[in-house]
N, C-alpha and C positions, 0 to 999 in steps of 0.2 A: 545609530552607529554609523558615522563617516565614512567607514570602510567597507560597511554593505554597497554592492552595485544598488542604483538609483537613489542613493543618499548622500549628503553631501553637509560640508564641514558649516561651520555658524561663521558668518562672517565677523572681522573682528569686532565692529561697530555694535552686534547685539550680542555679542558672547557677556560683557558686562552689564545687561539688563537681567543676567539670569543669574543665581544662586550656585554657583558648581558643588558637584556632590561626590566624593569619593568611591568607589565599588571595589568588591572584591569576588573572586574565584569562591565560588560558596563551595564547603566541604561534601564531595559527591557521596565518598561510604557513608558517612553518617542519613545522608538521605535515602540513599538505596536499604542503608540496615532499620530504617524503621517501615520504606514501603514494603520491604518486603516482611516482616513482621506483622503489619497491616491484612498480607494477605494469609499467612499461615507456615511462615517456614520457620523453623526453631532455630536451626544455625545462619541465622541471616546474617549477621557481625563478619562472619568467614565469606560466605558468597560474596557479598557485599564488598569487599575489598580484593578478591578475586577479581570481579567485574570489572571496577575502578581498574585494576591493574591492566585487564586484558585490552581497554578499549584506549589508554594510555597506550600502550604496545603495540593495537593498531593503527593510532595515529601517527605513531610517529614510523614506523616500520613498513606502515601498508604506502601505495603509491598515492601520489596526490589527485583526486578524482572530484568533480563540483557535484558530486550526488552522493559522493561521502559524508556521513556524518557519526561523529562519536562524542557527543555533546550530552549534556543532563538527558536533552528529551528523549534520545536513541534508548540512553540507562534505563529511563523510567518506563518506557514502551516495552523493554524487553523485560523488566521486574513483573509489568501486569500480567507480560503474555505467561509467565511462568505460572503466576497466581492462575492465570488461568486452567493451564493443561494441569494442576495440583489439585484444581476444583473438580474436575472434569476425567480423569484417569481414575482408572483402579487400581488400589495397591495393593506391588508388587511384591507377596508374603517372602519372596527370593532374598529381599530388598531390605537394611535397616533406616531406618529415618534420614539418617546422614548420606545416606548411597543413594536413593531415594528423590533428596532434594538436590544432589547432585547432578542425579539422570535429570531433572525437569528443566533445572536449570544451564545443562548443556542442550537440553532440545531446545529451548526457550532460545536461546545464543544462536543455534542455528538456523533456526526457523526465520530470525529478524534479520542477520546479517549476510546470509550466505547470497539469498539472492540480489545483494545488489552489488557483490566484489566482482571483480575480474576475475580471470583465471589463474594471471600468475599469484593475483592477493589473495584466492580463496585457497591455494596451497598454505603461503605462510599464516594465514586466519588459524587454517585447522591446526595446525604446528604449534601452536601458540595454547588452541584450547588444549589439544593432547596432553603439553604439559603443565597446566592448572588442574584441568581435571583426569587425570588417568586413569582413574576407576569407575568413572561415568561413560559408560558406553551400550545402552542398553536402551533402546527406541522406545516410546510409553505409547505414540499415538501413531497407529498404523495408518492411517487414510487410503485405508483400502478401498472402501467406499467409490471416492471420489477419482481414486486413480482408475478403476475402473470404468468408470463414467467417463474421465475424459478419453479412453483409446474408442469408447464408443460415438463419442462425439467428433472425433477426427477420422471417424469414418463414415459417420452420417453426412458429414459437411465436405464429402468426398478428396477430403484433404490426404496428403502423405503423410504419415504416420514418421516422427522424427522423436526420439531417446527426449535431445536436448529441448525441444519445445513440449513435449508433453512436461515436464520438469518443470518447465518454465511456467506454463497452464496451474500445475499442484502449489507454486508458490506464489502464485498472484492468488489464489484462493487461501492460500495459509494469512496472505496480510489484509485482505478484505474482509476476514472473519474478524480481525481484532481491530482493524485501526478503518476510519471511514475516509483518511486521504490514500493515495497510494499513488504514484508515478510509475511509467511505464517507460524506460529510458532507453535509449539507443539509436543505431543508425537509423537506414533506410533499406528494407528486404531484411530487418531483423524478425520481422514476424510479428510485431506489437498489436496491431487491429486482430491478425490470425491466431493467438493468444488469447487475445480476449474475448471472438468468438466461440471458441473450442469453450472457454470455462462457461459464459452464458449456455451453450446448449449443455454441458455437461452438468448443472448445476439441475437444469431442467430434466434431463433423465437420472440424477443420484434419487430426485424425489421417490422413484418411482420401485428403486430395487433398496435403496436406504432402508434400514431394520427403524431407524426413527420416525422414517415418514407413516409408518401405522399410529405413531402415537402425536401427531400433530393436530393440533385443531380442526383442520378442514380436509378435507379427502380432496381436493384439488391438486394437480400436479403443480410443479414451485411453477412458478415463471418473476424470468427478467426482465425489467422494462430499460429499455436503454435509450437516452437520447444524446445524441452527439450533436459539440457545438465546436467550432472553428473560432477562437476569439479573436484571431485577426483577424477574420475578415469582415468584424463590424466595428462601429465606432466605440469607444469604453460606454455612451450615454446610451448606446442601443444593448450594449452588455449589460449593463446595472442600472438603467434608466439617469433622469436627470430630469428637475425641475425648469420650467419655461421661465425665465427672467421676466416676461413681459405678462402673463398672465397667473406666474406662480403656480400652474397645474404641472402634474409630476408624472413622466411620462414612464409608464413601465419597461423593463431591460429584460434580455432573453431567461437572463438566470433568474431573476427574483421570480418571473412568470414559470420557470418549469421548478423551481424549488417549494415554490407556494402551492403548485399542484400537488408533489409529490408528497407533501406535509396534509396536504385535504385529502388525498386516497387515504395515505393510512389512517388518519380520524377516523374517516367514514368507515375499516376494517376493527376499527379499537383499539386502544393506547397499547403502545407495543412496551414488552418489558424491556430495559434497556442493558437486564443481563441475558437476555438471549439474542445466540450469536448467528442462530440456523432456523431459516423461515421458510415460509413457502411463497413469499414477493418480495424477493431485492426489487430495487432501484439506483439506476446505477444514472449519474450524470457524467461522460467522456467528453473533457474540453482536451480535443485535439489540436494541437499549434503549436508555435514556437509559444516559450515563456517566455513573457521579460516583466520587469517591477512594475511598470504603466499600468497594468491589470490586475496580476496576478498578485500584488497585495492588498489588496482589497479583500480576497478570501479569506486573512488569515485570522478571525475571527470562526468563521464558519471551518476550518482546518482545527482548529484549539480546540478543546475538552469544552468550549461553552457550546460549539457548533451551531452557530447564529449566524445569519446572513445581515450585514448592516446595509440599508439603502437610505439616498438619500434625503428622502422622504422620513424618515426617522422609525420605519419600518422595521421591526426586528423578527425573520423568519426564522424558526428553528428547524434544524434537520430531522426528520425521522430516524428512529434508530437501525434503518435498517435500508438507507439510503445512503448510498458511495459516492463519493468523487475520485474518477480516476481520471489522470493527466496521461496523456502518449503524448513523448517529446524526442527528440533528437540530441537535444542539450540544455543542460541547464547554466549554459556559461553568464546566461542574462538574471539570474535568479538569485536571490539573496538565501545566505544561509538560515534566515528566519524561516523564508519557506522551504525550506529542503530538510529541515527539522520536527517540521509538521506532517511530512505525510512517510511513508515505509515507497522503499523502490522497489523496482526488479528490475535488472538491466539485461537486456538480451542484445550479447552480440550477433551483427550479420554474420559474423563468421565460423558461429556454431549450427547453421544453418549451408552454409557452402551450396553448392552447387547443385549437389545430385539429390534434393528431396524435389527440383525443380524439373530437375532429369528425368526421373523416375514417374513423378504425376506427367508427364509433356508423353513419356514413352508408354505408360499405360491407359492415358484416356486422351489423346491428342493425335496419335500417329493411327492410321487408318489398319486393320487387319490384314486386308490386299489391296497394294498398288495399282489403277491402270495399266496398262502396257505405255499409252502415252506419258506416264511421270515418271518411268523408267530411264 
């Protein structure tokens, strides 16, 4: 596509070597009304055109943002996650079948899209859902669990304790359960590294008070292995490796070396099932940097439902099912909409963060109890 950033039109000279091919706008309801049939909902025909409708309405209504997306793959992401919590909840006897798939399918909606709108866009979002669905208003999955874990892991990590980032901590954990890319967007002093600490320890104590972690395989507490990579700061051939021209040996790249580990530990622990969503070892790979296309299409193989890493070498590593890719970025104004379509955001502004949670940590473990006479 010509109009993605880092691609570029056919010049005229080979456009007549190639065969041109027609395309069309493929019909979204019809897709959504049989995945979601696929997964077990009886009125899918009605949702399904709901959907279509809703995310029409935030395209064109919501503001224009390069981390937005309401494209097939956002539909199709938000039909599984629904399939999901339908597998995974208990029904609600309150509840008839139609009311039911409504409630799931408005938490599914909110769980995918809320956390990556603005402020003034997640006012008209919910506006929007209110009147599609107005009978749907009835929460099916509490995460109590894990919200509780994380106010104890922002106090173990002697952090201040903030509404809008704990929030923010609950929905990076709501999209790392279902999708294995996920972007972490915003300024600077948004809190993005602080975020993702807080859910790593928080994940490691939900093991321990979690009513599931009794029936898990191993009586070990969870833990997160995390390694963070800076991608600009090395060359694309020390990223992904690269073949010597002169000798033809192929020189290993940071990613295919910590990807290839993470795929040997979990062998060596046993083939993970790939419908379970809650372990007791994440792995989590954090490429912290600016995005731009130079690199960051190269993943998108390893971002897709095949989740394969391609290396030069003709290599093909596959991801564990229970190994993440999370990006912290600042912007995605260098990034094609292919990749922004592949992974779930959360976009934390610095300025739901303000001033005084910096205040408050400064004034209660910073400031000394008694003064000198001399610093008076």
């Amino acid at each position: 596509n010509p109009t993605y950033s880092g691609r570029f039109e056919l010049p005229d000279n080979l456009k007549p070597m190639f065969r041109p091919i027609a395309m069309m706008i493929p019909f979204f309801a019809l897709i959504g009304e049989v995945i979601l049939f696929s997964v077990g909902f009886t009125s899918a025909k009605v949702l399904a055109t709901k959907i279509v409708y809703l995310y029409n309405l935030s395209n064109s209504q919501l503001s224009q943002q390069d981390h937005y997306d309401f494209g097939m793959r956002a539909i199709k992401a938000v039909l599984l996650t629904a399939g999901e919590i339908k597998r995974t909840h208990v029904r609600d006897s309150n509840l008839t079948d139609e009311q039911s798939e409504e409630a799931i399918m408005l938490q599914a909606l909110i769980e995918s899209n809320i956390p990556k709108l603005l402020k003034e866009d997640t006012v008209l979002f919910l506006g929007i859902l209110r009147d599609l669905f107005p009978q749907a208003d009835k929460e099916l999955v509490e995460h109590g669990h894990i919200r509780h874990a994380i106010k104890r892991a922002i106090k173990d990590l002697n952090y201040e304790y903030w509404p809008a980032q704990a929030d923010k901590a609950l929905q990076l954990y709501n999209q790392i359960v279902l999708r294995h890319g996920t972007m972490l967007v915003g300024g600077a002093s948004g809190g993005k590294t602080a975020v993702r600490n807080i859910l790593q320890r928080a994940i490691t104590l939900a093991s321990h008070t979690s009513q599931d972690a009794a029936s898990t395989r191993s009586s070990r507490p969870a833990t997160v292995d995390v390694t963070v990579l800076n991608p600009k700061s090395m060359q694309i051939s020390e990223l992904y490796g690269a073949i010597n021209a002169d000798t033809l040996e192929f020189s290993d790249g940071m990613l295919g070396s910590v990807m290839r580990s993470y795929s040997k530990a979990q062998e060596s622990q046993g083939t993970p099932d790939k419908s379970e969503h809650h372990t007791d070892h994440w792995q989590w790979l954090v490429l912290d940097g600016p995005i731009d296309t130079l690199w960051v299409e190269n993943l998108n193989t390893l971002l897709d439902d095949s989740k394969i890493l391609c290396l030069a070498n003709g290599e093909r590593i596959g991801m564990s099912g229970h190994t993440r890719i999370i990006f912290e970025v600042d912007s995605l104004t260098n990034a094609s909409p292919a990749t922004v379509s592949r992974c779930a955001m959360v976009y934390l502004d610095p300025s739901d963060l303000g001033y005084k949670p910096f205040l408050n940590y400064w004034y209660r473990c910073r400031l000394p109890i008694t003064f000198p006479k001399n610093a008076i």
